[in-house]
C-alpha positions in Angstrom: -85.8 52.2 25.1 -86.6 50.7 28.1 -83.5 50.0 30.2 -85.3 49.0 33.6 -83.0 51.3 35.5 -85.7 54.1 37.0 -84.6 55.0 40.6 -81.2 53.4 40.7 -77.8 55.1 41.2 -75.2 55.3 38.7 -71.6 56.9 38.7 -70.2 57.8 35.7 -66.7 58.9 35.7 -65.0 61.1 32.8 -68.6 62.5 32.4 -67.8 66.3 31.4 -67.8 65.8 27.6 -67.7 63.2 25.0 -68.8 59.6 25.6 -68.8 60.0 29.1 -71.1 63.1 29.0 -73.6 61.0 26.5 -73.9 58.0 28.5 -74.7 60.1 31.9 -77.2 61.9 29.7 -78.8 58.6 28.6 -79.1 56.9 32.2 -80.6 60.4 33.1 -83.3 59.8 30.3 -83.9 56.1 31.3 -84.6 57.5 34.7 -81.7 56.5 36.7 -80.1 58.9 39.4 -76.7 59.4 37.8 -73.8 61.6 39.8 -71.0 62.5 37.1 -67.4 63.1 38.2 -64.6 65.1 36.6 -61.2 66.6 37.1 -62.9 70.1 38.1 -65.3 70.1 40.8 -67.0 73.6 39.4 -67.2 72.4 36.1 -68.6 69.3 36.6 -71.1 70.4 39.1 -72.1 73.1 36.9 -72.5 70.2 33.6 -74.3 68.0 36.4 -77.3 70.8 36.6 -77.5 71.4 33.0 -77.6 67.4 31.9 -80.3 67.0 35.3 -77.4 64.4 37.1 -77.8 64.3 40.4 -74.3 65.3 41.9 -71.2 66.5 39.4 -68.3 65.3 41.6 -64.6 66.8 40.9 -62.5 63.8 41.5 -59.2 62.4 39.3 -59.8 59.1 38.3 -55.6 58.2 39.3 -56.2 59.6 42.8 -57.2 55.9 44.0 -56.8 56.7 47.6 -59.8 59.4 47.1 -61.9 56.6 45.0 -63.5 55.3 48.8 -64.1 58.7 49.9 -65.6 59.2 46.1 -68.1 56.2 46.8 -69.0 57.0 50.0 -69.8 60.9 49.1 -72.2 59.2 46.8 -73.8 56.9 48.8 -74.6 59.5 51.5 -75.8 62.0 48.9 -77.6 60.0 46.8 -77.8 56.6 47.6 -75.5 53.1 47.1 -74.2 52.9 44.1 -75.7 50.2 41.7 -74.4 51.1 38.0 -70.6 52.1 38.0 -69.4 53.6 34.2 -65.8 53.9 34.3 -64.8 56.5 31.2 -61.8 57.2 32.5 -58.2 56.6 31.4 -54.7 57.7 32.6 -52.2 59.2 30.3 -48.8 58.3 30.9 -45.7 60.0 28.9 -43.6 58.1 27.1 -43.7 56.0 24.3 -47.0 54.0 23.5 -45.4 50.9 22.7 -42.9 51.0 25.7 -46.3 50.1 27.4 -47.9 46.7 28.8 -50.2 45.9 31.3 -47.6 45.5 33.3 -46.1 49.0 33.7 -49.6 51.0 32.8 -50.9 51.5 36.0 -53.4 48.5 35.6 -52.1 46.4 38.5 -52.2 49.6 41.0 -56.2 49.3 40.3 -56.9 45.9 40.0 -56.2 46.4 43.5 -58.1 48.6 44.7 
């Protein structure tokens, strides 16, 4: 496939394993530069070398005060961002259906 993305920049978030992992790995094959973050810095820098990402960032996807340091690491490293894959989630305790938009977290980053 053909996704016309060569050269560009993508940040993919939640990118250690599983879905987020697969969809750094198909950016990489459609020729984009992708940097991957992660909880663990180690681990995700060491995944980032064996996929062929560019950068493996450790970064928390609920630390919002880090997420304009997080851009900016990128865009000095590699280059401005132009594809942004959020595969990230926060898990709360509690119970599931105690939870609305409202009280999830999702105003806190529709701010940001």
């Amino acid at each position: 496939m053909d996704l016309g993305i060569e050269g560009r920049v993508a940040l993919v978030g939640g990118a250690s394993q599983g879905i987020g992992r697969a969809v750094a790995e198909v950016l990489i094959a459609e020729g984009a530069r992708v940097v991957i973050t992660a909880r663990e810095e180690a681990r995700t820098a060491a995944i980032a070398g064996e996929i062929g990402a560019a950068a493996g960032y450790g970064w928390d996807s609920g630390d919002l005060d880090g997420a304009t340091a997080l851009v900016a690491r990128v865009g000095e490293d590699v280059g401005e961002i132009d594809i942004l894959v959020t595969n990230t989630g926060v898990r709360r305790p509690g119970r599931t259906r105690s939870r609305s938009p409202r009280h999830s977290g999702s105003r806190r980053i529709a701010r940001w």
